[in-house]
N, C-alpha and C positions, 0 to 999 in steps of 0.2 A: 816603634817599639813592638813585642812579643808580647807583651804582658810580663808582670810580676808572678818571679816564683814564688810557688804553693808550698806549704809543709808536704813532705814528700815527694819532693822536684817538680809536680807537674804546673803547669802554665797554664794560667786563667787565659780563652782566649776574648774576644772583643771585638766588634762589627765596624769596617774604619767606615769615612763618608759613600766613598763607592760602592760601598759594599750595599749598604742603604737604597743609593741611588740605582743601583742594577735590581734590585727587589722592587721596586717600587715601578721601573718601565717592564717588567714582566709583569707586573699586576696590570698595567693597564692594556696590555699587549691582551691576555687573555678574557679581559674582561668584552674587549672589541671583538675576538673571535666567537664568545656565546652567545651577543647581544645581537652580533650583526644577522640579516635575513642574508638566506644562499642563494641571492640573485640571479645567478646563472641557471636553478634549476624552478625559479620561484614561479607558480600558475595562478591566474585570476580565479576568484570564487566560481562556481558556477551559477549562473544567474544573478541575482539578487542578495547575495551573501546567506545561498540557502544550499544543502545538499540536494543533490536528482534523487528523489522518492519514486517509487515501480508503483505506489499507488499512494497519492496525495490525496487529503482530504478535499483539498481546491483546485481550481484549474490552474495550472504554473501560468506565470505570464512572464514570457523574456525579458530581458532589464534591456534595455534600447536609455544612452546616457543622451544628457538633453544636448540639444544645439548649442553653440556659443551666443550667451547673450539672451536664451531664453528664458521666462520666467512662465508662471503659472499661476493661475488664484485660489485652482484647485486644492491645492495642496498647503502643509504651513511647514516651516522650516524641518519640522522631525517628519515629513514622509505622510502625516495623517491627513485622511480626505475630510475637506470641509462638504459634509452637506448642503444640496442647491438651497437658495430661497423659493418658499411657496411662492405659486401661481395660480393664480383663475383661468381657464378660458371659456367655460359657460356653465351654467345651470339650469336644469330642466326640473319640473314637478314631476313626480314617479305618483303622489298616491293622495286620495283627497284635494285633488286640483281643480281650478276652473279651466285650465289649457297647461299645454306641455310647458308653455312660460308665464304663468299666473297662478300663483299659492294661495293657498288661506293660512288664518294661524291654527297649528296643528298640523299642517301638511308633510310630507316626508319629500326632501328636495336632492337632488345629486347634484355635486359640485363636479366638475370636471376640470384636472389642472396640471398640474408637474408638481415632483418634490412634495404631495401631501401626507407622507407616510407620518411625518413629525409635526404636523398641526393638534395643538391643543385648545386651541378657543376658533370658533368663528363668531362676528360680530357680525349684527342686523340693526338698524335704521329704529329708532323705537320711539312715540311722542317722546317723553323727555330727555331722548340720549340715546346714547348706543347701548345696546343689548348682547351679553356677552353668553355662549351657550357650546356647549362638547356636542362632539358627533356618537351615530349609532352606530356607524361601519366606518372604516377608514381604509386605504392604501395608498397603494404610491400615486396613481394617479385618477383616486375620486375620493370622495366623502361621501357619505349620506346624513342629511342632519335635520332633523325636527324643528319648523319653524316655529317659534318661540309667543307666546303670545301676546304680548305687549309688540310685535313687530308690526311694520309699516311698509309703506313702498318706499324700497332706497336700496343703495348701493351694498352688498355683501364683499367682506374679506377675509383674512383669516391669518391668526398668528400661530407661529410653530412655538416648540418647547425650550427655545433661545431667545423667544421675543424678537423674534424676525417678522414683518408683517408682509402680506400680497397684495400685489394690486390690487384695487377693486374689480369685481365683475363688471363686464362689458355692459351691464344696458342696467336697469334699472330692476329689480324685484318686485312686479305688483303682489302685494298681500291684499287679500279681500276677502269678505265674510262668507262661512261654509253657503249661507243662502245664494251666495253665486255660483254653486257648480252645478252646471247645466244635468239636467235631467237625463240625456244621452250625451256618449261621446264616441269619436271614432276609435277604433280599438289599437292605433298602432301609437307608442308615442314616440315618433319619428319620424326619418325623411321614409318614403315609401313609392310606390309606383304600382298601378294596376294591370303595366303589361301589354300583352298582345293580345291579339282574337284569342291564342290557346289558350289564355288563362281567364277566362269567360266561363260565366255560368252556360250547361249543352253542348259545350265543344266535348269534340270525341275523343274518349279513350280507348283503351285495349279493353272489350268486354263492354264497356257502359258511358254513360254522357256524368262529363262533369259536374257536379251537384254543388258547386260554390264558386266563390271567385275567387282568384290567388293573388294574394297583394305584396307585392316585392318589398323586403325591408332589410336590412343588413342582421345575421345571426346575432340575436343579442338585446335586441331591441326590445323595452317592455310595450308588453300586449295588457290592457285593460277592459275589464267589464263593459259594455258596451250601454247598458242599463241596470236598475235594481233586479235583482235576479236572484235565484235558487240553483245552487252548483249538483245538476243530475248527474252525472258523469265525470270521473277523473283518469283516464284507462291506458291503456298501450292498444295497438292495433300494429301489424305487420305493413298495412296500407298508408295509413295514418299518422301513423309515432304515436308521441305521445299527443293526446288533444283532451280537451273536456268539451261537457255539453252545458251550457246554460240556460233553466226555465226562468225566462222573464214574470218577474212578479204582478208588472198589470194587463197583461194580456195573455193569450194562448199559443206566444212564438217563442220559440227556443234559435240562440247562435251557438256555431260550432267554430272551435276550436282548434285546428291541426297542424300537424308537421314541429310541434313546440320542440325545444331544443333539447330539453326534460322534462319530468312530471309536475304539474302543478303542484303551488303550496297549497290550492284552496282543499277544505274536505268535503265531501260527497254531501248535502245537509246544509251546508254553511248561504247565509243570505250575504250577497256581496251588492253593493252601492256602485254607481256609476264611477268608473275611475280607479275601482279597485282592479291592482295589479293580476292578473290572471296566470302569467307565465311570460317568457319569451320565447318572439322569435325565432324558430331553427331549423332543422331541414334534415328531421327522423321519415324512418317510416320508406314507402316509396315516394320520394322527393329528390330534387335534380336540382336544387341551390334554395338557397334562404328566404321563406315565403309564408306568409299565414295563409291558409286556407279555410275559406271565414264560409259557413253553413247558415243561411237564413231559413226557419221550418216554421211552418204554418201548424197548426195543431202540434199534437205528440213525436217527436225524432226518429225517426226508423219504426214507431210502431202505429200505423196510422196517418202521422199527418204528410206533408207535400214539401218539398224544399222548390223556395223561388228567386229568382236573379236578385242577389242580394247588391250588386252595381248600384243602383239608382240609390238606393237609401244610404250605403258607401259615400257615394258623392256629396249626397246632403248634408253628413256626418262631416264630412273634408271640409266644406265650406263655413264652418263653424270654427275652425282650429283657430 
């Protein structure tokens, strides 16, 4: 049918089932042309699902897709890096020590390790338990930390801020009373080497005879008071770098300090203790690789008294370590 006529002849008209049915595959027809991707022209992200920046805040890193089959522990399902677990691999005394491996309580210790940017507690050996204590300095791969005083001789480790824990340190921690640190100590605290004839007290230089011994040690390495002493000297010198001069407090001999890596923290005035950190290691100054150049002086430094082969008392120093 047409429809039923209207007042006024016109024809109502009406939507038969086809009519329906052809609306409805044009609706689906077009809904598939806006929805669909234009395959033929379509390009991968660049990179990592990131635009190319003319200047990034970070270094870009290519997106390299993993192997078949590969997996990873690094990472967790959304992409985010899991931080390593702490590690130990040794511990030296830096300050108030009886040896570069023997602490008292009070002492200042460096932890040397992997992944320690995120340690919040180290644990020490204590009579009734373990003793739980925060560092002074932190990075990724050391600690500095105040040995605690109820601590003992034992095993150190250390928990991050997940409650992840480190292996123990390799050997044992002696802690022992300040009355065990030796009266003198040698001044490097590390591996070191005294070298060849040129690096001898009298070997020749351009102009003049060498006035100390030169003791090889890696840039870095803390240098320590050698005795109780009086810090005369903190300076730069063109020859020298930086060095200090120390008057020993029970006698009329001063050690010198040279070629340090930077300026001393100690102040000009300041009384330092056997063991106290002096500076490190460096190779300022006219210097040809990383070496203390240790000044042994009989009376007054430059003004009066004599410098003498400070070798033999060096050695004696070493033998103690």
């Amino acid at each position: 049918m047409r429809g039923a006529p209207t007042r006024g002849g016109r024809r109502r008209s009406t939507i038969t089932p086809a009519g329906i049915l052809l609306i409805l595959v044009g609706f689906v027809a077009l809904t598939m042309i806006v929805l669909s991707p234009a395959v033929a022209e379509a390009r991968p992200l660049d990179g990592a699902g990131t635009a190319s920046l003319e200047d990034s805040p970070v270094d870009p890193v290519p997106y390299s897709a993993p192997e078949a089959g590969a997996t990873s522990s690094a990472t967790t399902g959304g992409g985010i890096g899991v931080p390593g677990l702490p590690s130990i691999k040794a511990i030296r005394c830096v300050n108030q020590c009886v040896s570069a491996t023997r602490a008292t309580r009070g002492a200042a210790i460096r932890i040397v390790g992997e992944n320690l940017n995120r340690v919040r507690r180290i644990v020490f050996k204590g009579r009734e338990g373990r003793i739980r204590t925060g560092y002074k300095a932190r990075r990724p791969n050391a600690l500095r930390v105040i040995v605690p005083k109820g601590a003992v001789r034992g095993y150190v480790f250390v928990v991050d801020g997940s409650g992840n824990r480190s292996n123990r340190s390799p050997s044992e921690l002696p802690v022992l009373p300040k009355t065990a640190i030796p009266v003198e100590l040698f001044p490097i605290r590390g591996a070191f080497s005294f070298g060849s004839s040129g690096s001898r007290f009298g070997s020749g230089r351009a102009g003049h005879t060498h006035q100390g011994q030169d003791v090889s040690a890696k840039c870095g390495t803390t240098l320590v008071a050698v005795k109780r002493a009086r810090v005369q000297y903190n300076r730069w010198d063109g020859g020298a770098g930086n060095y200090v001069v120390l008057k020993n407090m029970a006698d009329n001999t001063s050690f010198v300090y040279m070629h340090m890596i930077r300026r001393s923290p100690l102040k000009v005035g300041r009384v330092v203790n056997a063991g106290t950190p002096v500076g490190r290691v460096g190779n300022t100054g006219r210097s040809y690789g990383c070496h203390l150049h240790f000044e042994y002086w009989i009376g007054p430094w430059q003004t009066g008294g004599r410098p003498i082969d400070p070798l033999p008392y060096l050695r004696s120093l070493a033998k103690k370590r």
